[in-house]
C-alpha positions in Angstrom: -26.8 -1.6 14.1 -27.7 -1.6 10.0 -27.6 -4.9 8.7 -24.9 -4.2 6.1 -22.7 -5.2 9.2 -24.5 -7.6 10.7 -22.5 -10.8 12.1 -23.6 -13.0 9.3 -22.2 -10.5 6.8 -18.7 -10.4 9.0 -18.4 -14.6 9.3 -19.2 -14.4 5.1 -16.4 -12.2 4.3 -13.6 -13.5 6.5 -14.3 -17.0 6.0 -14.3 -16.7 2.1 -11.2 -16.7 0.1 -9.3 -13.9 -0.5 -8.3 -13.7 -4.1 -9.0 -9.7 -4.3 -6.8 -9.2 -1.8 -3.4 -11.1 -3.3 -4.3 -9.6 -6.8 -4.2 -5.9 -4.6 -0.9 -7.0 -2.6 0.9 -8.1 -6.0 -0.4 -4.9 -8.0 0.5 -2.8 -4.8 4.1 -3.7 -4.8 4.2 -3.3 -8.8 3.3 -0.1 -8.2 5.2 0.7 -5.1 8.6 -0.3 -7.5 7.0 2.1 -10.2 6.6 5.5 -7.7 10.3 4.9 -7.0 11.2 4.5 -10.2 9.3 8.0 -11.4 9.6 9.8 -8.5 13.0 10.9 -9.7 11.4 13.3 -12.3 9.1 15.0 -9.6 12.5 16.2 -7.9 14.3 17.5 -10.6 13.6 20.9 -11.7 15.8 20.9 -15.3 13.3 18.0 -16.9 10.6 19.4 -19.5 6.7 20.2 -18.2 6.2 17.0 -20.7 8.1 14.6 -19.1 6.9 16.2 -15.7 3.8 15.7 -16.7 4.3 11.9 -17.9 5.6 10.7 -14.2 2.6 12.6 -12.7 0.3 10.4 -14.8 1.4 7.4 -13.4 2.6 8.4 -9.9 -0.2 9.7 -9.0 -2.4 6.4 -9.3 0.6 4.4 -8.3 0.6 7.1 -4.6 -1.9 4.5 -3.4 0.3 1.7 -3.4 1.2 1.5 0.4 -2.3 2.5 1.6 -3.3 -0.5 0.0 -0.8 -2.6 1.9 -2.1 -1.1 4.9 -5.2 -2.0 4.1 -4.8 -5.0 3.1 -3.6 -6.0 6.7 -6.2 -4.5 8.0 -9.1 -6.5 6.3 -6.8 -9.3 7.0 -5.6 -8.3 10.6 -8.6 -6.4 12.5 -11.3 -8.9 13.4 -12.6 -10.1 16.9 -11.0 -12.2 19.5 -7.0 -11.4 18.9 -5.3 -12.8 21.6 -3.2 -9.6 22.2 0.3 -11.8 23.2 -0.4 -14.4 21.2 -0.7 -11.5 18.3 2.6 -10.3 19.1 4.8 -12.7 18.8 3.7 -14.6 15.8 3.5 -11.1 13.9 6.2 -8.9 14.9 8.8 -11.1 14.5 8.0 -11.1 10.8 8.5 -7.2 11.0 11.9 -6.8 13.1 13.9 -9.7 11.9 13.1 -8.6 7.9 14.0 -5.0 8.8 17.0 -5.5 11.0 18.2 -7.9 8.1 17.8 -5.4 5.3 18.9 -2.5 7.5 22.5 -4.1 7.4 22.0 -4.9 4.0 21.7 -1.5 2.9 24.4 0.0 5.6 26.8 -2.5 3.6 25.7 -1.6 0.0 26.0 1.9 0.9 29.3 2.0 2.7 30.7 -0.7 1.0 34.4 -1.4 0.6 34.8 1.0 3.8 32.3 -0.9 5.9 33.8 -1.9 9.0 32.5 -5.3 10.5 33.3 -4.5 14.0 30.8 -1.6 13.5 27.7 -4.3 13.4 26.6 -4.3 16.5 26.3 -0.6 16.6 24.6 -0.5 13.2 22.0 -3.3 14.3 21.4 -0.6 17.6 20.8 2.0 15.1 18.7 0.5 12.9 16.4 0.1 15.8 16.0 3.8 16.0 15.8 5.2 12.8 15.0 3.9 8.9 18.3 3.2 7.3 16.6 3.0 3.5 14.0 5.9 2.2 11.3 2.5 1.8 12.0 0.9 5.6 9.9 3.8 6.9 6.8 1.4 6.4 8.0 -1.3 7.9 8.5 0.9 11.4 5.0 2.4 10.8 3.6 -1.3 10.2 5.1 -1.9 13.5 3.4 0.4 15.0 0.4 -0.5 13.8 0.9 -3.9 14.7 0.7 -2.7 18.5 -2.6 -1.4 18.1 -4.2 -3.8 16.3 -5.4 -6.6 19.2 -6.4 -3.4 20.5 -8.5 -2.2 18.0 -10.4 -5.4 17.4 -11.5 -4.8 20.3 -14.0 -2.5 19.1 -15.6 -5.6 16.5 -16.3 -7.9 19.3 -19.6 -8.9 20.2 -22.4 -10.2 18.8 -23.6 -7.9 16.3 -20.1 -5.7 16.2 -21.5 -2.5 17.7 -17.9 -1.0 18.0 -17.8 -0.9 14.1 -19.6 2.9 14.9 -16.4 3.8 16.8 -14.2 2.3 14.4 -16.0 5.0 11.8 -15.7 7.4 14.0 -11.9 7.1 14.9 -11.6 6.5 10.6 -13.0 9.7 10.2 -11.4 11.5 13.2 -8.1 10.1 11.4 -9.2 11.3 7.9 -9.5 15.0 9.6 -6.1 15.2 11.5 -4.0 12.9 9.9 -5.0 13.6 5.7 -7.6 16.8 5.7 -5.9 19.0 7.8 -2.1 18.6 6.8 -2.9 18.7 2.9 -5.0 22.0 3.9 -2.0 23.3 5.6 0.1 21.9 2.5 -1.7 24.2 0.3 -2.4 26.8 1.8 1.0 27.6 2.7 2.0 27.0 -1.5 -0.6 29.2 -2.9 -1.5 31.8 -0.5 1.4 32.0 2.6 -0.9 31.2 5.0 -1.0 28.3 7.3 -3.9 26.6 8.7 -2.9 23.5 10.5 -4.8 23.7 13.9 -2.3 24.5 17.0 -2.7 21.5 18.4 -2.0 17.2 17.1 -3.5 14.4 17.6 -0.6 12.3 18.2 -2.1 8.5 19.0 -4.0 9.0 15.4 -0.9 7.0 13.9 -0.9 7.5 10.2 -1.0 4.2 9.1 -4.0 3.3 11.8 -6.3 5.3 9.6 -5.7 2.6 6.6 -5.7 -0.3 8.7 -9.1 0.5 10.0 -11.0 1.5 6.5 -9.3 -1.9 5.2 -11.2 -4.1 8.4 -14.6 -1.6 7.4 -14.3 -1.8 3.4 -13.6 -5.8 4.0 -17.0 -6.0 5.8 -18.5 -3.3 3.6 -22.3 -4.6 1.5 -21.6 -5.3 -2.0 -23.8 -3.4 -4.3 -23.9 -2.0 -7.7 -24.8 1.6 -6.5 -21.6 1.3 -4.3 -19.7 0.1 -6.7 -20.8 3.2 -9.3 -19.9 5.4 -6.4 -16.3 4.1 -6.0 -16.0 4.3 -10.0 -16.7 8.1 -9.9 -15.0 8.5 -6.8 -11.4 7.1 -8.2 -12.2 9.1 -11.3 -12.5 11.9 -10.0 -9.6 11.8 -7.2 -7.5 11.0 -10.0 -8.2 13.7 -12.1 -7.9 16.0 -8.8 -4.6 15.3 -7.8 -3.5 14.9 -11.9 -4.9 18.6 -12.7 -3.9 19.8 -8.7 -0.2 18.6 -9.1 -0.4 20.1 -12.7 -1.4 22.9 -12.0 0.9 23.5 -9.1 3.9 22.9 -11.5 2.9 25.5 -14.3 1.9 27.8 -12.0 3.4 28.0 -9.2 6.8 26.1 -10.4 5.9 23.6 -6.7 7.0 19.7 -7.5 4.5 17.9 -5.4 1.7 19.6 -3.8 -0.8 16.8 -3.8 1.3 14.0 -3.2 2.0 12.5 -0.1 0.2 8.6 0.8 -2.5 10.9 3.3 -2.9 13.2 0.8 -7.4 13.4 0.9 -7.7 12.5 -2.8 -5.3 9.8 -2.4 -7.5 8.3 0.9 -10.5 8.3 -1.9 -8.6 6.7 -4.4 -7.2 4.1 -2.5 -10.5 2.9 -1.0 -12.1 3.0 -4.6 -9.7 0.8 -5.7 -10.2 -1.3 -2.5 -13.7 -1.8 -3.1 -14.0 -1.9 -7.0 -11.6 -5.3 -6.5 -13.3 -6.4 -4.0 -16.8 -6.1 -5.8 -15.3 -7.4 -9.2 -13.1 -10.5 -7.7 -14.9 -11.2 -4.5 -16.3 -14.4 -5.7 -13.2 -16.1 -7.4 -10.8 -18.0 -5.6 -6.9 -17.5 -5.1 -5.3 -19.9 -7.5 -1.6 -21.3 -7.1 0.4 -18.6 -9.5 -2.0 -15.6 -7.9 -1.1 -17.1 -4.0 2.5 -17.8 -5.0 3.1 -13.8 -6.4 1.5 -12.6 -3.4 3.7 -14.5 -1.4 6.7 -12.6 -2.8 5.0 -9.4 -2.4 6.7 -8.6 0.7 10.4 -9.5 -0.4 10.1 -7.4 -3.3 9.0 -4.4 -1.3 12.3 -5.1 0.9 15.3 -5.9 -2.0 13.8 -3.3 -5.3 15.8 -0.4 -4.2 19.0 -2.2 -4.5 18.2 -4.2 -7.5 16.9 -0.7 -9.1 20.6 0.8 -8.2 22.5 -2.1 -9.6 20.5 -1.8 -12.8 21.9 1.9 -13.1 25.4 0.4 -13.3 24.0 -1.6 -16.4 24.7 1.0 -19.7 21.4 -0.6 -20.8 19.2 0.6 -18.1 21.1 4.1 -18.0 20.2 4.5 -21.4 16.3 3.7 -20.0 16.2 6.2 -17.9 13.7 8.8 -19.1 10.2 8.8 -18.4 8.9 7.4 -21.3 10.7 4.0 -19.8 8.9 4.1 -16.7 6.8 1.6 -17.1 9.9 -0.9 -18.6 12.0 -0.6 -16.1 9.2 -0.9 -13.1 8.8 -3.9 -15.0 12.3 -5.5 -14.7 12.7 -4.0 -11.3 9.9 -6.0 -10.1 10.3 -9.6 -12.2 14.6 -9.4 -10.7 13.0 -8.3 -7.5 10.6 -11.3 -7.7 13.4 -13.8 -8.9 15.5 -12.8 -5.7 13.5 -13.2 -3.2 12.1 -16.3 -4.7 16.1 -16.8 -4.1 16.1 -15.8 -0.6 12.6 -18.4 0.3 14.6 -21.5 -1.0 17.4 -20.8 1.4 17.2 -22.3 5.3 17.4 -19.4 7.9 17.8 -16.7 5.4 14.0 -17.0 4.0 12.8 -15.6 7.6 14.2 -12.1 5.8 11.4 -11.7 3.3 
């Protein structure tokens, strides 16, 4: 095994602080609150090419918001000697009771005054089964991942790590299936009518696994200037890819979103650019108290944005906002109420457990 991930290199990294890491999880949920707030555009085929293009500007850097969250969890999740039970129950419990909580939240907002409180039990029963809000999706596939991780760290026990091969091997086995293959099949199908997704799916290659597992390798990654050139011109260029691709698409073709998606190839490039260019520029500093106490709302404001966005839309002010040269305004107040609310939520006994 190289020495880049020698055991030395491995006790360094996750003994040291983590201040890249809360500066990615607070800009990750900015910009999960700003793909939501432009994705509108993308969908709606009377707006002009120039306000198209606007949205696609900024959605398609902000696309790697919830690979970083994934990833995130994985530098901070996948290491040696997880006590599989142990794992479980001090983890998932911060995934079902949040979305169970927000599940109902959102069944009430929706079908509010005709919501029925004897049907509670039945919607709780659903909301094990199926997202009840377009954003809960992540917190099923975080679930998910959660089961696999103990698992997984499997692979980075031992003295000198030697399952961190396998763990590249499995990342790029997922980067084939899970991002390569379906973006292929994407296009091909847009621009020439022909399909190429292979016959056959991998179906254990969970999407999210893929991230978790280049956030545990690019945590443990060597720091050096050429690497960090290499992720400069790597984001660079992935963003100009999907930019031109999606433009492209639109003039041409009259297709809203061909090289979106979060497992989008470009967007797996980008997002582990990003990773490492923090990484390399803050790995040094420390986490101060402001830094540690955003980051700690990060999760909150992921859950509770949607609703704050719609009640904004009932404010004449905000209606008059929405065009995408506002984008960036509105992500803005969408995330400082979002913030403010679940600051809310923490100061309140039993209730706090839902962000």
């Amino acid at each position: 095994m190289s020495a880049s991930f020698s055991c030395e290199g491995v006790k360094e990294t996750v003994r040291g602080n983590y201040a890249y890491l809360d500066v990615l999880r607070v800009l990750s949920a900015f910009l999960v609150v700003m793909v939501h707030n432009s994705a509108c555009f993308h969908k709606m085929n009377t707006v002009s090419l120039g306000t198209w293009l606007h949205a696609d500007y900024l959605e398609s850097f902000a696309t790697i918001c919830v690979p970083l969250f994934f990833m995130i969890s994985g530098a901070l999740l996948l290491k040696k000697d997880i006590e599989p039970l142990t794992f479980y129950k001090k983890r998932l419990q911060r995934i079902i009771i949040p979305t169970l909580a927000w599940s109902l939240i959102y069944i009430g907002s929706r079908t509010y005054p005709e919501f029925n409180p004897n049907d509670v039990f039945s919607s709780i029963f659903m909301s094990l089964l199926r997202e009840e809000h377009y954003h809960l999706w992540y917190m099923y596939a975080l679930f998910g991942a959660y089961i696999c991780i103990p698992f997984m760290s499997r692979l980075l026990s031992g003295s000198d790590f030697p399952g961190v091969r396998l763990l590249v091997l499995f990342t790029a086995l997922w980067y084939l299936f899970c991002s390569v293959f379906p973006t292929a099949n994407n296009v091909s199908k847009q621009v020439f009518d022909i399909p190429v997704e292979p016959n056959f799916r991998l179906s254990f290659f969970q999407d999210a696994l893929g991230y978790i597992a280049l956030g545990a390798l690019l945590n443990r990654a060597p720091l050096h200037i050429r690497y960090r050139n290499v992720a400069l011109v790597c984001l660079l260029v992935g963003y100009g890819v999907v930019v031109w691709g999606n433009y492209w698409a639109k003039s041409e073709m009259g297709t809203q979103t061909m090289l979106f998606g979060y497992y989008n190839p470009f967007v797996v490039i980008i997002a582990c650019a990003t990773f490492y260019l923090f990484r390399y520029t803050l790995n040094s500093k420390k986490s101060g108290k402001m830094l540690q106490f955003l980051a700690s709302l990060t999760l909150g404001i992921y859950l509770c944005h949607p609703l704050v966005m719609t009640q904004l839309l009932r404010i004449e002010l905000m209606r008059e906002l929405y065009s995408s040269n506002f984008i960036v305004l509105r992500t803005l107040v969408t995330f400082l109420i979002s913030g403010v609310l679940t600051y809310v939520i923490m100061k309140m006994p039993v209730v706090r457990r839902i962000v």
